[in-house]
VEXZA-720406 format. One record per atom (N, C-alpha, C): x, y, z. Coordinates in pm, whole numbers, plus 50000, padded with zeros to 5 digits. Each point is the difference from the previous one (the first is absolute). Example, Ala and Ser with C-alpha at 12.3 -4.5 7.8 and 13.67 -1.06 7.14 Angstrom:
BEGIN
513194943150780 499115011950000 500905012050000 499655010549928 500825011950006 499235010950073 
//
This chain:
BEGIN
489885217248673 501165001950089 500074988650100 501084993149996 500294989650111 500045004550200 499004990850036 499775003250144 501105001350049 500285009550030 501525000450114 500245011850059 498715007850032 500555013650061 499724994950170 500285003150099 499775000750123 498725004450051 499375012749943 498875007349997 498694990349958 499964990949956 499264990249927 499274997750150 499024997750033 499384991450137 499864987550001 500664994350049 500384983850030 498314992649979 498875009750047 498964991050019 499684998149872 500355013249925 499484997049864 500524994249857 501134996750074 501124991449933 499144985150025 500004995850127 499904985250008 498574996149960 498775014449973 498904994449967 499995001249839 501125003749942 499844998349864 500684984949951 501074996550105 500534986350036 498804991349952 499105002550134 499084987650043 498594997849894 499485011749917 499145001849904 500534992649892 501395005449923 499765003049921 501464981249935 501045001050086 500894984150006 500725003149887 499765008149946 500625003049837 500985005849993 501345001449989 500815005649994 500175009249895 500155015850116 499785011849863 500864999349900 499385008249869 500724998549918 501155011449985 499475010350112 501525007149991 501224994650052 499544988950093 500944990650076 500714993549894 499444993549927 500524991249898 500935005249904 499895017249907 500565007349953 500975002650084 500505000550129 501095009050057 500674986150043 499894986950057 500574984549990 500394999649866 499775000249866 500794999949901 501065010749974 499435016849998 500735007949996 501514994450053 500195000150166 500654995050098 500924991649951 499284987749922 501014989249977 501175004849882 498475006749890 500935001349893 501375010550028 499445008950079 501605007050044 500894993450058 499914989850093 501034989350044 500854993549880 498894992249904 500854996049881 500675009349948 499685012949921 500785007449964 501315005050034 500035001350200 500805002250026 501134991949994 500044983450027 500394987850066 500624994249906 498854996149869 500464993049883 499425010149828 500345010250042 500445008949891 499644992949806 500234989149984 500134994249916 498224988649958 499395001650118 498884992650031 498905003049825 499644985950012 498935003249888 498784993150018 499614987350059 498854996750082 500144990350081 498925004250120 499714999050102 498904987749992 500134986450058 499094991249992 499384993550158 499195005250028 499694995750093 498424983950046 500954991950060 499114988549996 499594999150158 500665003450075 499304994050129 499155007750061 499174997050033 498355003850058 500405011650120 500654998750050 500155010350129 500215015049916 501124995649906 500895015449935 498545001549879 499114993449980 499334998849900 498785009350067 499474999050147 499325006950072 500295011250022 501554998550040 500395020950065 499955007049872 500074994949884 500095009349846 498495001149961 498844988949983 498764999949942 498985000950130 500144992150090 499175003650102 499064989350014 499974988249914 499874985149966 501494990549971 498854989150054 501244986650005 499584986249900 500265004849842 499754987449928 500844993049969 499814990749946 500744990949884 500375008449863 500865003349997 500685006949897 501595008549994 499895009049932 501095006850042 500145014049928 500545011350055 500145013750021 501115004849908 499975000749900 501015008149923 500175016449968 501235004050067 500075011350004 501615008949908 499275001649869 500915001349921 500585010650003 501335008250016 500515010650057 499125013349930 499995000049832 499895011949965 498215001849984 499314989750041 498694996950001 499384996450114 498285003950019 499094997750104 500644983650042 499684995550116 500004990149999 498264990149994 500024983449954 499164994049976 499694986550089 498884999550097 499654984750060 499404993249927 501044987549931 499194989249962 499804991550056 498414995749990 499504993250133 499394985549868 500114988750116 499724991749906 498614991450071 500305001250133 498954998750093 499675004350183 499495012550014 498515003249942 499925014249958 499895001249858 499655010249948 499335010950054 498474996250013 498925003750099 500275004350058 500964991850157 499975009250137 500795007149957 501254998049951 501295011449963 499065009549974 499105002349945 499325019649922 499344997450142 499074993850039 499265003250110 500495008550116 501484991950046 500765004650060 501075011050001 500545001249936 501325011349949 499405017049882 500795003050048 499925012649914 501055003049935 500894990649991 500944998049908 499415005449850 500835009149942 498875003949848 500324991349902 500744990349988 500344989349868 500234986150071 498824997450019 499714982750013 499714991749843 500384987149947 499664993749876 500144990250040 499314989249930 499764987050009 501004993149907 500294987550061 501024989949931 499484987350027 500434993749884 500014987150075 501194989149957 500865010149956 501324994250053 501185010349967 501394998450033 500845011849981 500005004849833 499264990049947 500145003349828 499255011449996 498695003250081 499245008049946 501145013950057 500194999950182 500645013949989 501575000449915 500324992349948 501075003949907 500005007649873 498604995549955 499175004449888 499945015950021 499104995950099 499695020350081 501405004749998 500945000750030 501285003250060 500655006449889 499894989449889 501135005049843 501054996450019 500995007849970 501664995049963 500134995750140 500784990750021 500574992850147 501885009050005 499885003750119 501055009550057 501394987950024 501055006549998 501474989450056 499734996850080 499615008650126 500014995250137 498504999850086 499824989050084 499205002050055 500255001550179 499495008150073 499994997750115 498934993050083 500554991850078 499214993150092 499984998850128 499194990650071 500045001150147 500784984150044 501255001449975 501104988950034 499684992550105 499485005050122 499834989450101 498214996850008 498955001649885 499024994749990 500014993549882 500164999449895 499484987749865 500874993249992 499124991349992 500514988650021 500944993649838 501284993949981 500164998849864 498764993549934 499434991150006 499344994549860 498795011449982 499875009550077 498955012149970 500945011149891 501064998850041 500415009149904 500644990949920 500124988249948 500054996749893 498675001049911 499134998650038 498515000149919 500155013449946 500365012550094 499505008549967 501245002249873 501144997350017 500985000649909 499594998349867 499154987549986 499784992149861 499145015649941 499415009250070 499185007049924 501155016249979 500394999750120 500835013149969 501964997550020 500785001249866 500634993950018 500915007550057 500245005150088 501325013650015 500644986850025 501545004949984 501054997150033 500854997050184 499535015950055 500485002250114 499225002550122 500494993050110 498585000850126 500935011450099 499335005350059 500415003850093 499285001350117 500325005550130 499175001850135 499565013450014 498955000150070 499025010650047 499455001850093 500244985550081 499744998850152 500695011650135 500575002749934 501205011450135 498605012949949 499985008149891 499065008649971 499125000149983 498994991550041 498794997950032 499814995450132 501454999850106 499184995050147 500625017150045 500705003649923 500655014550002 498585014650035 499514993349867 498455008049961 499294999350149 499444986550077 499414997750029 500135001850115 501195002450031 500434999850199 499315014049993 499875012549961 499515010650030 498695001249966 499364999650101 498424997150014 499265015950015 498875002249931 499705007849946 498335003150137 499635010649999 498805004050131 499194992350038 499554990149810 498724993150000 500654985950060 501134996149925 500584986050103 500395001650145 500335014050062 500384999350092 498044999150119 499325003849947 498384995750036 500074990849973 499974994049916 499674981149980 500944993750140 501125002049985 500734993650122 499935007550175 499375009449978 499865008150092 498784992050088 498974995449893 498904989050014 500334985350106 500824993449886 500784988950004 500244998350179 500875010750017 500685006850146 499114999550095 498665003949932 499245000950147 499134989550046 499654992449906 499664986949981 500884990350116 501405000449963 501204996750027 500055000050141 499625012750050 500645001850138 498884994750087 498745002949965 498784996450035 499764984150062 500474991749911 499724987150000 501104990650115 501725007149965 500574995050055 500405005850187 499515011049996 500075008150113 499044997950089 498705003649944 498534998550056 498904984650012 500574992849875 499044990749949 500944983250084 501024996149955 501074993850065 499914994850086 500255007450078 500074993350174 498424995550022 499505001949984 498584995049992 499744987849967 500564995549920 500124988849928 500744987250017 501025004350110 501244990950066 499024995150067 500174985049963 499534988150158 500784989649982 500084994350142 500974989450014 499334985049930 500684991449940 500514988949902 499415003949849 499605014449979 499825000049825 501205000649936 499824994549893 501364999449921 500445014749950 501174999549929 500725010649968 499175004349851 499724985949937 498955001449882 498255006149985 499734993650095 498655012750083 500605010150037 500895006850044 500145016450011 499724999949894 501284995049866 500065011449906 498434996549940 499374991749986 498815003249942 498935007250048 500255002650118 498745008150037 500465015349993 501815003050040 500525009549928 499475004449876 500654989749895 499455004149898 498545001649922 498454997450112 499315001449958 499625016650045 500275003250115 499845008550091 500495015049888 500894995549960 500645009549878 499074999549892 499534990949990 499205002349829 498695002950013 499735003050130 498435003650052 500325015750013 501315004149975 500355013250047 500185008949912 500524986949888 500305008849919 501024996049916 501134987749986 500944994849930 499684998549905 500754997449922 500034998449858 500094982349974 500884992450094 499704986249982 501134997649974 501065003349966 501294997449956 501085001750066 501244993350020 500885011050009 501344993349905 500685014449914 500305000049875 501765004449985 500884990349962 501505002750049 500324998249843 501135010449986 500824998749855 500774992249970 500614993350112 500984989149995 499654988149893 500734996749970 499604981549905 499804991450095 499274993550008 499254988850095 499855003850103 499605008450060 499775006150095 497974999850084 499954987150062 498795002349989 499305007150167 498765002350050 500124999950121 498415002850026 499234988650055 498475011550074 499825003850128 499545012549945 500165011550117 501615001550082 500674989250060 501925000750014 499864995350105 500624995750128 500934995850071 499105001350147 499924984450044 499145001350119 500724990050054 500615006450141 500604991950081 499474996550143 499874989450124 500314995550043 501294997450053 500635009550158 501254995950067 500724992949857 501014992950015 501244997849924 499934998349863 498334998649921 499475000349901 500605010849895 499895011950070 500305016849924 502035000949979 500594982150048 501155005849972 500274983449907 499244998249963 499774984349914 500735004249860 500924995649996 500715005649812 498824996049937 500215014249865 499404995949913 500995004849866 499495001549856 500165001649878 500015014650017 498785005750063 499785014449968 500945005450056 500515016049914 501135006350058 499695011350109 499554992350102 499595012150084 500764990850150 499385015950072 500894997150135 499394985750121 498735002849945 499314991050147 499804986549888 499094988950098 500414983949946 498305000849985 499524985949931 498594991350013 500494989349959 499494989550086 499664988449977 498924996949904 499265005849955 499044998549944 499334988449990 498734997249880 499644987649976 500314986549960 500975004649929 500924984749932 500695003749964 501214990949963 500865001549873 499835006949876 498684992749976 499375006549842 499145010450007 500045002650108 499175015250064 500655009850123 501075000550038 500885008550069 498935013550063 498944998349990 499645015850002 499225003050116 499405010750019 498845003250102 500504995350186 499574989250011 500344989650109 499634984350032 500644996550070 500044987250049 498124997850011 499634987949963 498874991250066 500374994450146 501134997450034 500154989750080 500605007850157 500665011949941 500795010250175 498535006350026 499724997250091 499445006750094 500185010750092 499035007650050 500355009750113 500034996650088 500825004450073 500404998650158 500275009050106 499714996950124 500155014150082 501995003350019 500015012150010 501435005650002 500745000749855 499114996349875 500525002449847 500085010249975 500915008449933 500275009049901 498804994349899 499275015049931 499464991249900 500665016849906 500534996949881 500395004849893 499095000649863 499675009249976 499455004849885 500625009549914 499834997349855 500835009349904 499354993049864 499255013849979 499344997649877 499535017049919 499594994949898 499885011549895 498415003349966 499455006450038 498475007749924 500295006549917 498735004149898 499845004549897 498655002949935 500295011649963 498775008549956 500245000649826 498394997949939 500675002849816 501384996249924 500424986650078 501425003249931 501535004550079 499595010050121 501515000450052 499494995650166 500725001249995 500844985650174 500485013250084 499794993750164 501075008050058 500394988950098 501025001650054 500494983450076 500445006150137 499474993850096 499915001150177 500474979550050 500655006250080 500014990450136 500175004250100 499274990350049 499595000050174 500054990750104 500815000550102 499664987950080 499565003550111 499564984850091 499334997950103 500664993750100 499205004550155 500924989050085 498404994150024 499944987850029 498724993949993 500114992550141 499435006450102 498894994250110 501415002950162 501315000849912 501124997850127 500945009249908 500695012450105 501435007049891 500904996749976 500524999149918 501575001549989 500835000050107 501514999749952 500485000450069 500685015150025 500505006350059 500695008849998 500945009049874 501094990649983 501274999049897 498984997349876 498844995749986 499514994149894 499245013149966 499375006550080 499085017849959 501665012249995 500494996950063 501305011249983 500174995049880 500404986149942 500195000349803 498805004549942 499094998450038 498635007749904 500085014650004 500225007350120 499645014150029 501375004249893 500944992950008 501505006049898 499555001149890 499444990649946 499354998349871 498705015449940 499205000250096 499435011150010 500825012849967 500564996550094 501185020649990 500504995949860 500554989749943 500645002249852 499245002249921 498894998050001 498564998449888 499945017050000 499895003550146 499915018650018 501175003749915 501394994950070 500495010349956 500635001549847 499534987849935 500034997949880 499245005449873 498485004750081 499105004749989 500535014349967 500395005950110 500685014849979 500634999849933 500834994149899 500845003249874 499345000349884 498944995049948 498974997949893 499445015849974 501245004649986 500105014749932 500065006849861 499685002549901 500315003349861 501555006149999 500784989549916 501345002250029 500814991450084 499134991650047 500944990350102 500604985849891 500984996650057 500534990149905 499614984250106 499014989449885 500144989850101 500914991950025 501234999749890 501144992650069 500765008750176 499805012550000 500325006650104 499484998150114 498554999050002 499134997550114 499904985650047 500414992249920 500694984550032 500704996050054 501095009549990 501404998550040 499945009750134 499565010050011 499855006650112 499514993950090 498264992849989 499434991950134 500854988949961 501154992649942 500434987550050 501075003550092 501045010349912 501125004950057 499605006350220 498994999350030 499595002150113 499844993250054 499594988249931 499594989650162 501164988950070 499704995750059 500944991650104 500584990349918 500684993149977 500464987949998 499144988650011 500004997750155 498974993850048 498844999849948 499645012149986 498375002049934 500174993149845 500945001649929 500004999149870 499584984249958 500414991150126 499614986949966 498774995549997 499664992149908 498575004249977 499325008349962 500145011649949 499685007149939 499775003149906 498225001649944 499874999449846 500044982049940 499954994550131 499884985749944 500694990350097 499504986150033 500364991350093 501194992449946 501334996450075 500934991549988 500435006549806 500534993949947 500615002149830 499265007149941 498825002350030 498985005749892 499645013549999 500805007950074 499795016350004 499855003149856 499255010549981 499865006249863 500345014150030 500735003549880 500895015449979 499265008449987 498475002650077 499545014849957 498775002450142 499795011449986 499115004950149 499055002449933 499275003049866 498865006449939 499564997849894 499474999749944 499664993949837 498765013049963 500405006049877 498725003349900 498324993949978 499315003349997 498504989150001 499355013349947 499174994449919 498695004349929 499014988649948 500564998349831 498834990149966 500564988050016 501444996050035 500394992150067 500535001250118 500434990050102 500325000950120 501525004150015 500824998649870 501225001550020 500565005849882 500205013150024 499965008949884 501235006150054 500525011749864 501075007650072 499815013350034 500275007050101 501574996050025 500164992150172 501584993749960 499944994950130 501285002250058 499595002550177 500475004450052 501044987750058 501425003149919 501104992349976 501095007849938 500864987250002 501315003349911 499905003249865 500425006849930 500074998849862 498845008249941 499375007250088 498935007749958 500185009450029 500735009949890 500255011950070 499395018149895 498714991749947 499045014549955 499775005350122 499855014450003 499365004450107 498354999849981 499514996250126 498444999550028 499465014149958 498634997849938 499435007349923 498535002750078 499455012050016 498675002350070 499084989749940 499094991350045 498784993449986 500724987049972 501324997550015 500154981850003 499504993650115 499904988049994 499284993650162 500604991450047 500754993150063 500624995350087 499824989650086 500164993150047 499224987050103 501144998050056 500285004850156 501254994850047 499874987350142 501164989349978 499734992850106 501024994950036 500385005350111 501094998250106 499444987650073 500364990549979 499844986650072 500814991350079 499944993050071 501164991450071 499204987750068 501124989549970 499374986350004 500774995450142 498944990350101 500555000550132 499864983350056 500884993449995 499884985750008 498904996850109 499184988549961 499354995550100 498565010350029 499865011149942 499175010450005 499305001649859 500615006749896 499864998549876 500035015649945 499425007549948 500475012749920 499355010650050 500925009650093 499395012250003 500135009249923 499765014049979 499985011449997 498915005449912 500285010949899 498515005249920 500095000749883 498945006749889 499905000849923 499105010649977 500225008649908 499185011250003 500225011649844 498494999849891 500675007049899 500105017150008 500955005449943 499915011550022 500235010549866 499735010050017 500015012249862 501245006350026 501095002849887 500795008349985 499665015750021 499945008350091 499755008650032 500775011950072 500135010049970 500925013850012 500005000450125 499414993750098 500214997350174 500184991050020 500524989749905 500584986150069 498754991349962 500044986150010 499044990849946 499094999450046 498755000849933 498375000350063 499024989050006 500174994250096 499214983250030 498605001249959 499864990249920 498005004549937 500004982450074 500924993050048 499004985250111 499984996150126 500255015450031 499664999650168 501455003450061 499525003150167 500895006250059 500584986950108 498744990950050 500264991450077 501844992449993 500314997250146 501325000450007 500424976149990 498544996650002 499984984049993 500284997850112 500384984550002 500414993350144 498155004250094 499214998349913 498524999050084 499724991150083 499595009050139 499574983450075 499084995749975 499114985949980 499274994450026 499754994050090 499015004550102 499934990250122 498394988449960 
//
């Protein structure tokens, strides 16, 4: 039976977590179950399911090889792994792992090749599915990406412990550990590394993992005053200057700290595989200004009261439109992003990636489902200052959204 009753004791949830790293196998049976009813419902006509990318290859087997996951409608499904065999059984309890060593062999295994195949459209790459073509020839591709991030937004007792983990890690480091760590002329690139060691002494996983195509990022977004409103590529609200051109990421070598800086943080931990994503800022050694904590504290109340809609049944195009349809004018500038670069959403989905669905936007209008998770961040970019407000993940829950990365409200002093 799949972990998901309430009655379960959390302690003995996370020490079967921490023993045992293996993802149950009733877990694994009720993640397929799940999907395959999505297909059934969605694409009615479905005949197999091919899965190549390592993330969707983990939430189904519970390992991340080189190979790929065929899941043929009226049959078990099969991981052919081409490399590493080994850990794949070591690891997974997946009951039909086989060895390949190239798509000829699982085509062989497979038998007659079906019309259609489904795939994951925004991961393979074409010349991967041409290879795989030469062995299985269907005719027709289709997508599977909407029903498999579908599957996955509803997180199940044992993921909601894994990230429950993640969370506390999370709040720990950036709440407690942080300010500790601020001194005047270290770079923005020493935070995040001692950030990010401070995390992996805690407990990280080492990664942090986005669905997007080219989407890269370690640990995410460390600002320095006007740094946190520095355009970037990534579609999020706050800025980095980062390391280079050819490295956009983490932070600057060269900005330094200074007394009276905003210092901005926004990054993602992760436990086994899922992430939970917090930001936090600082006033470092001198405060703010006035007008500059009244935009942070606004930011706060939307995060709350945004928070309170993350109801089973709530629609997130509604709760979008509700906290935008409220705020000022004035306020709106800048908002969700500095000068042109606002982005259209207050919240994003996160599990085994950082940006999962559903998101809290336009055009999204399933209603929220008990155990999806949420990461909302009401932000606003402030010339000459650089990016306030928060970040904080939370649980879809029958009382409104339940923060597993802390309560802290940011804007920390450091003296």
């Amino acid at each position: 039976m799949v972990i998901r009753s309430p009655t379960i004791a959390k302690y003995h949830l996370r020490q079967l977590i921490r023993m045992e790293k293996k993802t149950p196998a009733p877990e694994l049976r009720d993640r397929m179950e799940r999907f395959r009813l999505r297909m059934d419902a969605e694409n009615p006509s479905w005949e197999v399911a091919a899965i190549f990318g390592r993330t969707n290859q983990f939430y189904f087997t519970g390992t991340m090889q080189d190979g790929v996951l065929l899941i043929p409608r009226n049959d078990e499904g099969v991981f052919w792994v081409r490399r590493s065999l080994e850990r794949a059984i070591t690891e997974s309890f997946f009951p039909d792992i086989r060895p390949m060593k190239s798509y000829q062999d699982a085509a062989a295994g497979m038998g007659a090749c079906p019309e259609t195949f489904h795939i994951e459209a925004e991961v393979v790459p074409l010349a991967v599915l041409r290879r795989f073509r030469k062995h299985f020839p269907f005719t027709t591709t289709e997508a599977l990406d909407a029903q498999v991030a579908k599957t996955r937004a509803v997180k199940s007792a044992y993921e909601l412990a894994v990230m429950e983990m993640a969370g506390e890690i999370h709040r720990h480091v950036l709440e407690d550990c942080v300010p500790a760590m601020l001194r005047e002329g270290m770079s923005e690139m020493e935070l995040g590394g001692e950030i990010f060691s401070r995390m992996a002494v805690e407990g990280h996983h080492g990664i942090t993992r986005f669905g997007r195509f080219g989407t890269e990022m370690i640990l995410g977004q460390i600002g320095f005053g006007e740094s946190s409103i520095y355009p970037t590529g990534f579609d999020g609200p706050g800025g980095c200057l980062g390391a280079a051109p050819g490295a956009p990421v983490l932070g600057s070598h060269d900005r330094t700290l200074r007394s009276g800086d905003l210092v901005f943080v926004d990054c993602a931990c992760g436990v086994q595989g899922y992430h939970t994503d917090k930001t936090v800022t600082y006033m470092f050694k001198e405060p703010l200004s006035e007008d500059v904590i009244e935009a942070h504290n606004r930011c706060v109340e939307i995060q709350n009261e945004a928070a309170s809609m993350l109801q089973p049944g709530g629609v997130p195009s509604e709760i979008y439109s509700a906290i935008l349809d409220g705020l000022d004018p004035g306020f709106l500038k800048n908002f969700m992003g500095f000068g042109d670069r606002q982005v259209q959403f207050l919240g994003h989905g996160i599990g085994l990636d950082v940006d999962e669905t559903p998101v809290i936007a336009r055009g999204f209008d399933e209603p929220l489902e008990e155990g999806m998770v949420i990461a909302l961040e009401p932000k606003k970019g402030i010339a000459n200052v650089g990016t306030v407000g928060i970040e904080n993940t939370f649980v879809v829950s029958r009382g409104g959204g339940r923060c597993i990365t802390g309560e802290n409200p940011g804007l920390i002093p450091v003296y």
